[in-house]
N, C-alpha and C positions, 0 to 999 in steps of 0.2 A: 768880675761879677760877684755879689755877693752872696752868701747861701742863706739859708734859712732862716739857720741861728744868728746870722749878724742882721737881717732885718726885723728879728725879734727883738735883737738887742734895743736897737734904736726906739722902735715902739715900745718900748719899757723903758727907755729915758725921756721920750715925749711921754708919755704916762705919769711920768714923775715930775717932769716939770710941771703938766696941769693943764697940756695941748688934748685939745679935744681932739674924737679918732679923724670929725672928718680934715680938720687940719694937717692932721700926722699921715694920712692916705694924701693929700695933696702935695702933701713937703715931700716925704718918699718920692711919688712917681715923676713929681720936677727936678729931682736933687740927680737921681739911681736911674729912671728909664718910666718911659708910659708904661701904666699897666703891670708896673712891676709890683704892684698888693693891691687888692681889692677895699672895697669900705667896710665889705662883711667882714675877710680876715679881720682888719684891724677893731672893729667895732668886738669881733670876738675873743680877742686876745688882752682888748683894756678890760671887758666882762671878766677876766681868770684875772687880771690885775687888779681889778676891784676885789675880788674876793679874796685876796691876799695868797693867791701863788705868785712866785714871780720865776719859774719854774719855765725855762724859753724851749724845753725839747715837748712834739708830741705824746700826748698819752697814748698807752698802748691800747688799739682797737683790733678788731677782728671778732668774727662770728665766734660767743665761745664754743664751747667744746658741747657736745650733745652728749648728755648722759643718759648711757646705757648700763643696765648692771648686765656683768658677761655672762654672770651664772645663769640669769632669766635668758639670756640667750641660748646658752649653751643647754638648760631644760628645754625647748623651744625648739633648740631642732632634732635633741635625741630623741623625743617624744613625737616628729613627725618630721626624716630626716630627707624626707622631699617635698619638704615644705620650702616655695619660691620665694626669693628674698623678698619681691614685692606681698607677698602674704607675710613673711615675719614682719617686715617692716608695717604692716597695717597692723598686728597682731600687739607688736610692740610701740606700735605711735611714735616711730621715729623714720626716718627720709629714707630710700635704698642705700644710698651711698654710706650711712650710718652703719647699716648692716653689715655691707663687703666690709667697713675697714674692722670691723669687732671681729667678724668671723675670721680674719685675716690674724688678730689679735690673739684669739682663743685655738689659731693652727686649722680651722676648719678649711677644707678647697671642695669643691664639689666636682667628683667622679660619677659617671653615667647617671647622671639625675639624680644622684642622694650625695647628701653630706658628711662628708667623714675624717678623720683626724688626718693631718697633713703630714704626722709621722706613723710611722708603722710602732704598731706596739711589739709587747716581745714573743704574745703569741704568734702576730701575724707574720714575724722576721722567723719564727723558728715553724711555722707552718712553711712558708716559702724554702726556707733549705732542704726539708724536708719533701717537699715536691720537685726542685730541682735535681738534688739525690739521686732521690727514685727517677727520674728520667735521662739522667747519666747511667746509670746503672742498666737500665732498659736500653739507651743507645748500645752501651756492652755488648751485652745479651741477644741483642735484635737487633741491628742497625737500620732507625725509619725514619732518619734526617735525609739519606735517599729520596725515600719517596712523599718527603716534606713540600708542597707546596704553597709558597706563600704571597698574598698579595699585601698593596700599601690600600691601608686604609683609617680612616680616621680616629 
């Protein structure tokens, strides 16, 4: 079976010799197999041969990349940190999905309906030791994991 680039090949040696595409679409699929190239393909591949590539791999495609500046993000939600992606995303004029992956970017995750850093800073690690502590220190003292009750909840 031949791949890609060898039935590119070919079409760029009928190209050269001066076979026109619908030719070169009929000699391919009687030579290789029915249906093995279209007349569009070929008709668009002598088009990039006309203009002097003769370059036989796809060009790279894909949707590009949506810009976003993070900073205007990242003003955006500290200035209103339960503000819902689909409101940043209208706010900003760009898609939801644009949103998640920036906020994803900039370390933002959202905790009980507000937005906030995905790492703890060094207040909030040395706030937390400092609560934990204190309630070692109160287990000591008092012991009320006893009469701790706890359920599972979301």
């Amino acid at each position: 079976m031949l791949s890609k680039h060898d039935i590119r090949a070919i079409m760029l040696y009928e190209f050269k010799r001066g076979t026109n595409a619908a030719k070169t679409t009929q000699e391919i699929n009687e030579t290789f197999g029915e249906d093995l190239v279209s007349h569009a393909t070929v008709k668009r591949w002598f088009k990039k041969f006309r203009e002097g590539s003769e370059d036989l791999e796809n060009e790279e495609r894909g949707r590009p990349e949506t810009i976003l500046n993070n900073n205007e993000l990242r003003k955006a939600v500290e200035a209103n940190p339960r503000a819902t992606v689909r409101e940043l995303a209208e706010k900003l004029n760009v898609s939801k999905t644009t949103i998640f992956d920036h906020l994803k970017k900039i370390g933002k995750t959202k905790k009980l309906d507000k937005w906030i850093p995905h790492e703890l800073n060094d207040y909030q690690k040395l706030r937390r030791y400092e609560v934990c502590s204190s309630l070692i220190l109160s287990n000591k003292n008092d012991p009320f994991f006893d009469r701790l009750i706890t359920c599972e909840g979301k």
